[in-house]
C-alpha positions in Angstrom: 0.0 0.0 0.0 1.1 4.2 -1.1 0.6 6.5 1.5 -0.8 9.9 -0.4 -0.5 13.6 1.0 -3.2 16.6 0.3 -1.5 19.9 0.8 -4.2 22.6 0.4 -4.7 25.6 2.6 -8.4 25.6 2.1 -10.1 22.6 4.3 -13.1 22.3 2.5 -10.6 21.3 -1.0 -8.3 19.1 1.6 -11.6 17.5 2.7 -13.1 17.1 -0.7 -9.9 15.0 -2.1 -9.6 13.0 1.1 -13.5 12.2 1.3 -14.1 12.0 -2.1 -12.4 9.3 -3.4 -12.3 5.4 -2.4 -8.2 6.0 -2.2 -8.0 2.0 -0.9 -9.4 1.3 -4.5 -6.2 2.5 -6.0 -4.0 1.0 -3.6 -3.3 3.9 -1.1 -3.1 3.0 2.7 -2.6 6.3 4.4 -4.0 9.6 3.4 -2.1 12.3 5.2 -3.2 15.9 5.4 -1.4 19.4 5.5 -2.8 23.1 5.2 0.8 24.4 4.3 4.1 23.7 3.2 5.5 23.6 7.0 3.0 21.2 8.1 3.9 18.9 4.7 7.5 18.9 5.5 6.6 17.2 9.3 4.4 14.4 7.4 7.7 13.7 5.1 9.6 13.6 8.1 7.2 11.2 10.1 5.9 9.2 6.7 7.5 8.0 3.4 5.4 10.1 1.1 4.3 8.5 -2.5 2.4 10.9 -3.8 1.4 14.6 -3.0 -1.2 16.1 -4.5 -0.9 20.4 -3.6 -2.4 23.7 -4.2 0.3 26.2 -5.9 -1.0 29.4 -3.7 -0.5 29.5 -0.4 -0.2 31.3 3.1 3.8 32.3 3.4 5.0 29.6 0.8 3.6 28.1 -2.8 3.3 25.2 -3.5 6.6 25.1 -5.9 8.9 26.0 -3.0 7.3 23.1 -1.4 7.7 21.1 -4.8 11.4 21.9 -4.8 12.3 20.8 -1.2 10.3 17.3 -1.7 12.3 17.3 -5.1 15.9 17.1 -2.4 14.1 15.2 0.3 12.0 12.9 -1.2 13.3 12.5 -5.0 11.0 9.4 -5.4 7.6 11.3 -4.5 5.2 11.7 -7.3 3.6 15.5 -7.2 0.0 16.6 -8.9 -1.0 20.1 -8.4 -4.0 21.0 -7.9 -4.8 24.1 -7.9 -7.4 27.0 -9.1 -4.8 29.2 -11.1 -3.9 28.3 -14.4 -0.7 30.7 -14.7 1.0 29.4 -17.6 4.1 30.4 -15.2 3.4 27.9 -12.6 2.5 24.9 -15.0 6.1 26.0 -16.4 7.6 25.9 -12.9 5.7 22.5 -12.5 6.9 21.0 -15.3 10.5 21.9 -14.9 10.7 20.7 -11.4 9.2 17.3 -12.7 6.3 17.4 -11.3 3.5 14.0 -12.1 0.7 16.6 -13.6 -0.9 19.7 -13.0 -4.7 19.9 -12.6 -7.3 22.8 -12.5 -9.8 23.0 -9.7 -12.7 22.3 -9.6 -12.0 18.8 -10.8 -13.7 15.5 -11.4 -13.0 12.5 -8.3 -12.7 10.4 -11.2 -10.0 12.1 -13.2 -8.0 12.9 -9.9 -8.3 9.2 -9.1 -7.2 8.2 -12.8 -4.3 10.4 -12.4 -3.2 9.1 -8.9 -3.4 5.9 -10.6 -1.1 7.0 -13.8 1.3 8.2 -11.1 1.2 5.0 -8.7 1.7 2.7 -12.3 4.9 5.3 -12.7 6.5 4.1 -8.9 5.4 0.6 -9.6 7.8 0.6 -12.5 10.6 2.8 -10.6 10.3 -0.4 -8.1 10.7 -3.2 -10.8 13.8 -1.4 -12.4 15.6 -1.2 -8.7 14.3 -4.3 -8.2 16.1 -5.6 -11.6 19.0 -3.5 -10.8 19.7 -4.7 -7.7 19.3 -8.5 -8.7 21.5 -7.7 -11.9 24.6 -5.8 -9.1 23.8 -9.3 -7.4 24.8 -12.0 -10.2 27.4 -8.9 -11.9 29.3 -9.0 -8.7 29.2 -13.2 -8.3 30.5 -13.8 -11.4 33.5 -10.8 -10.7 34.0 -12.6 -7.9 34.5 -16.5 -9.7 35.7 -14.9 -12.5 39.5 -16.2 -11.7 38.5 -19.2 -10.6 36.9 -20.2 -14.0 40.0 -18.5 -15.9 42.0 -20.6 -13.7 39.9 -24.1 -14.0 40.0 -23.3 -18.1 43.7 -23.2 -18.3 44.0 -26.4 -15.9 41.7 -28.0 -18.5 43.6 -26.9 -21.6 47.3 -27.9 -20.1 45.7 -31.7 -18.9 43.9 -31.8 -22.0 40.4 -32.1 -20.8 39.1 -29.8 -23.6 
């Protein structure tokens, strides 16, 4: 199971998402909630974060600053916006701090939930290539390490004729 974070400074939006949606449908656990950037970076200290879904404006900090310090902290969490301006220069700022997608409010449960699923499908396959990875390091460094034994057994083979 994902845990999911709703960063929104307006309750009635952070209640909407977290009420809204049947989140265990899509394989999210835990839905943690924040009503500013201060209050998301405690969750992320307390909780592995999988996905954050945020509103760009906010009391004392956006929702890009926010974006940028998960980007250091938590380079594996997936970020949707959400949010009720559509500034060409935040969907910029978005997109060249890699965030998941960015969304205009008011928006369909569905399409939230079909996005949150696009983004969970996105760590699932983040997971099977570290998974890969770390089984290829395995067998890579196994067969570095009998490599001199085999070059050793070949040339024992070829000198007592056994080839």
């Amino acid at each position: 199971m994902y845990n999911l974070l709703v960063v929104d400074d307006e309750e009635i939006a952070v209640r909407g998402v977290v009420r809204g949606i049947d989140w265990a449908s899509v394989e999210i656990g835990n839905v943690f909630t924040a009503y500013d950037a201060a209050e998301a970076r405690d969750v992320f200290r307390q909780h592995t974060i999988h996905i954050m879904i945020s509103d760009i404006e906010m009391p004392s900090e956006t929702g890009i600053n926010l974006l940028e310090w998960v980007n250091e902290q938590s380079p594996h969490t997936e970020t949707i916006f959400l949010t009720g301006h559509a500034d060409f220069r935040y969907a910029q700022q978005a997109i060249q701090l890699s965030s998941f997608d960015y969304l205009l409010k008011p928006i369909d449960h569905e399409q939230l939930k079909a996005c949150v699923g696009k983004a969970l499908e996105k760590i699932r396959q983040r997971e099977q290539e570290a998974e890969f990875r770390k089984t290829y390091e395995y067998y890579y460094e196994q067969w570095n390490r009998q490599l001199p034994l085999l070059i050793e057994r070949f040339w024992q083979d070829v000198f007592h004729h056994r080839l």
